[in-house]
N, C-alpha and C positions, 0 to 999 in steps of 0.2 A: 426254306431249305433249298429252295432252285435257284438264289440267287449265292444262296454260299456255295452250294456244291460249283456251281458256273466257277464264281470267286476261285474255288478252290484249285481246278482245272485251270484257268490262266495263270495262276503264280504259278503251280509246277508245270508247267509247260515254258515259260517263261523260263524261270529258271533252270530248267535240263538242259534245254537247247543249249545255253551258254554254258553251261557244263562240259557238255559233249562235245562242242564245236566252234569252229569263230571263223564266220565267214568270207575275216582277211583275204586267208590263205587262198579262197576259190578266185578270188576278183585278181589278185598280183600275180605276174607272169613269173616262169622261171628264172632266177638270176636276184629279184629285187632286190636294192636294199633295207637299210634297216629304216631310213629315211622314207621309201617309199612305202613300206608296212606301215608304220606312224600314219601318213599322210591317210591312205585307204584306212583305216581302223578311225582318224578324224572326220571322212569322210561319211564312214554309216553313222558314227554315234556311237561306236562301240571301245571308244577309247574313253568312257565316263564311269566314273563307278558304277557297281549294278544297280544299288536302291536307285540311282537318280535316273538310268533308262528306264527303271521298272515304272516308276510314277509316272515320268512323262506315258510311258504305253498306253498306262491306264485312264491318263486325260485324254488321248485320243480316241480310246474305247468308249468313253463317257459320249463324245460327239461321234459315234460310230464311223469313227476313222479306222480302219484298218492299216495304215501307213504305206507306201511304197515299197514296191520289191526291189531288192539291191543293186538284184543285176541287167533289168530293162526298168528302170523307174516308171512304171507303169500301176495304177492305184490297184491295192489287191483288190477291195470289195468292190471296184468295178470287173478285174476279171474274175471274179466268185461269178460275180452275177451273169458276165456272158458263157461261163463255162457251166452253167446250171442249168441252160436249153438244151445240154446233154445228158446230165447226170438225173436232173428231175422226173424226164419223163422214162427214161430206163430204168430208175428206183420205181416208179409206180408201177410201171407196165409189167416188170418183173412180178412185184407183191401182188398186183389183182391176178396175174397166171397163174402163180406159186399157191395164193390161195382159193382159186378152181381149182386147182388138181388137188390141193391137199384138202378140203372139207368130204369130196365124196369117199377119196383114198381114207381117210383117216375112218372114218362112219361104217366105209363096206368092212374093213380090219375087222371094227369092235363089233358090228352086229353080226358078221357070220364070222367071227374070231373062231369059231371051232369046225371050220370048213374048209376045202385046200385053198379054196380062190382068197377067203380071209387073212390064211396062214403066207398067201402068196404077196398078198399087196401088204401085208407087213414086213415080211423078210424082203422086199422089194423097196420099200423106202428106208426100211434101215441100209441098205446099202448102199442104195442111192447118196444118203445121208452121210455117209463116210467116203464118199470121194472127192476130192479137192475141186472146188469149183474153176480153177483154171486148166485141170485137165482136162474137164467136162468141156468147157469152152474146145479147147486144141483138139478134142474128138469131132466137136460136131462139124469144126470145119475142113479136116480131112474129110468127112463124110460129106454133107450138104452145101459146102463152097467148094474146096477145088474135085470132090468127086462126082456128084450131081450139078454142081453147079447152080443151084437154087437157089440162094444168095451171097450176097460180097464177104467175101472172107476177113475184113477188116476197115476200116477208115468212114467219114461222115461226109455226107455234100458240103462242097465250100456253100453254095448257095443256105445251108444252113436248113430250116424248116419253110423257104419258099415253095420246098416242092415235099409235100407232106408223105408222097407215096415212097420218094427215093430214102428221106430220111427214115421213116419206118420200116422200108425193107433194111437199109444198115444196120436197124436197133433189133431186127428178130434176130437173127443167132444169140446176140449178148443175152438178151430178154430171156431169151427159151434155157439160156445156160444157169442165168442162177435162176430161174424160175423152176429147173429141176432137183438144183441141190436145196433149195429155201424151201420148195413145197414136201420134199422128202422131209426135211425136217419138221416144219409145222404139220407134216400128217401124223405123225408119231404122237403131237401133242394132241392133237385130234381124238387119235383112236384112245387115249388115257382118258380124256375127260367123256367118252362118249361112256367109254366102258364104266366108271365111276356111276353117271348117269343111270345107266341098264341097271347097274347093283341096286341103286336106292329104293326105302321100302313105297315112295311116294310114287314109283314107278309101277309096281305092282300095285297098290292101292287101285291108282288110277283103273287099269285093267282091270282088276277086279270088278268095278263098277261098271261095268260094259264098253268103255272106251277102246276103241282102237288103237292098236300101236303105235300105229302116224297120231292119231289124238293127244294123245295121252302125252306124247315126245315133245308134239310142238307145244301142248300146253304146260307142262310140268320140265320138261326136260333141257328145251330150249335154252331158256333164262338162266337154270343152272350151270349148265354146261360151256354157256356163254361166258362166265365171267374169270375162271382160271382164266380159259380162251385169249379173253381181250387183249391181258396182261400181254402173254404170247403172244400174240397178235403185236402190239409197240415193238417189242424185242425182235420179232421177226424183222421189222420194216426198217428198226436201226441196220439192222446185219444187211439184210438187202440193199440199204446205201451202203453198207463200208462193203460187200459183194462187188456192188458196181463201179464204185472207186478203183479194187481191184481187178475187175477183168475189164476195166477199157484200156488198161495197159494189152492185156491182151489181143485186142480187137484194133487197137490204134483210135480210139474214141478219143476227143478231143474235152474231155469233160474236168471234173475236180482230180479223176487220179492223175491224169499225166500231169496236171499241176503241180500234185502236190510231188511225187516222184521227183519232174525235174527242180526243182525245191529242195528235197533233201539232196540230190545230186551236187547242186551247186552253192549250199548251205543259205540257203534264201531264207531270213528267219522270219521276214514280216511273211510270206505266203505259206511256210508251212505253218506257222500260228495261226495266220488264216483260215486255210483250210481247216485244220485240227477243232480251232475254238468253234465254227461252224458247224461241225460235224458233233464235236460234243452239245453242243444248245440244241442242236435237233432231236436228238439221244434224247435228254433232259427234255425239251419239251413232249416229247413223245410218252415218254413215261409218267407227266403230269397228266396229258391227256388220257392215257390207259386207266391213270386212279381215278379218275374224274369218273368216267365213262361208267367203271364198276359200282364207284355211289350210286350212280345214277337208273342201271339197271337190276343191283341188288340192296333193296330196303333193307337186310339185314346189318350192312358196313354201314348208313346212314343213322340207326338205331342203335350202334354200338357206337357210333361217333358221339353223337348227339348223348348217347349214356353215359360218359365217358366228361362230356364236357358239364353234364348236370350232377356228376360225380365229385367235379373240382371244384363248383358252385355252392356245393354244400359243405366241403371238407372248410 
């Protein structure tokens, strides 16, 4: 399934682009003639039928070529790769903050749900959760770059990660920005499966029996409440990359989104395929590894698997 879903994502992506646009037009100056349209459209490839670029693309995906960009012939998955010393560690740094804040945030909601501090940090990440993370971003730097001045309102050391302190103070406002709209939202999903939890009768059982609330939670409750979780957990850390892709436009990050940005700007199709198929395989492996994860920590999908396959064994 992960290798067709992939499949299925490069042809329409593939083929939209060429729907939508043709690259000619960004490369020929104003005035050209027809002659020189011909020549540039000979020049990418794009004067061939579509089956026959489509196959060749997919022979160069086979040897994980991503082909060159149109308009600086420059190999894409070479600069994937150098623009990914940006986008990598601002996708994680964001996700480990987003889920600090949202595991205690979502927990204090559901166990004192009927208290104002409960009622507060719920109605607090629900709003949180409905503001556009690039407003979030343009706020914190009025406030903390050009009003406190606490740090740089935009841009990355040329030196890159030589000097680890200058490039992690560049990456906290972006970090701290979707780390507030991501962890609002996974606290929501927090406080649902906690509160699910709290209901069940295995929870009061527990108690019953003399256990403590912390006991009884981490033993019974934990594992449960874990495995909706995890699911959400992949989804969140998809969105956290396509988050960061989006606000290092804002910040002036040098990462996969100004890529892909000046890409669509200039109709670059080998680096917006790039980017995109990238970012879908990450998607996709992410979500393999979420199913995985919940076999792994609920015996009951292993057993319903496993019954399921001694079902069609017999049939």
């Amino acid at each position: 399934m992960l290798l067709l879903a992939l499949g299925l994502a490069v042809a329409i992506l593939f083929v939209v682009l060429r729907v939508l646009g043709n690259p000619v037009f960004a490369l020929i100056s104003v005035g050209a003639t027809d002659a020189d349209i011909a020549a540039a459209a000979a020049r990418l490839g794009v004067d061939r039928p579509l089956h026959v670029q489509f196959f060749e693309y997919l022979g160069q995906l086979v040897t994980l070529d991503l082909g060159q960009s149109f308009t600086n012939r420059l190999s894409v998955g070479d600069e994937i790769v150098r623009r990914l010393n940006v986008t990598v560690p601002l996708t994680l740094l964001s996700f480990l903050l987003s889920v600090l804040i949202a595991v205690p945030v979502g927990f204090v909601a559901a166990w004192k749900s009927r208290t104002w501090y409960g009622t507060t940090f719920s109605a607090a990440s629900q709003l949180a959760g409905a503001v556009p993370v690039f407003w979030v971003g343009i706020l914190l730097i009025a406030v903390l770059a050009l009003g406190a001045r606490v740090f740089p309102a935009g841009g990355f050391p040329r030196t890159d990660w030589e000097d680890p302190a200058a490039a992690l103070r560049s990456l906290a406002l972006p970090v701290l920005t979707i780390a507030l709209v991501a962890g609002s939202d996974l606290a929501r999903y927090v406080r649902s499966a906690t509160l699910d939890v709290l209901g069940q009768q295995y929870m009061r059982a527990a108690r019953a029996t003399g256990q403590s609330f912390a006991t009884a939670l981490w033993r019974h409750g934990v594992r449960n409440a874990a495995v909706p979780v995890i699911s959400i957990l992949a989804i969140m850390l998809s969105t956290t990359f396509v988050g960061a892709v989006v606000i290092e436009r804002v910040f002036a990050l040098p990462g996969l989104g100004d890529m892909l940005l000046v890409a669509i700007k200039e109709q670059d199709f080998p680096s917006i395929q790039g980017v995109l198929l990238f970012s879908t395989l990450l998607v996709l492996l992410l979500g393999f590894a979420a199913d995985v994860l919940q076999r792994i920590i609920d015996p009951r999908l292993r057993d319903s698997l496993s019954g399921n396959r001694r079902a069609r064994v017999k049939a």
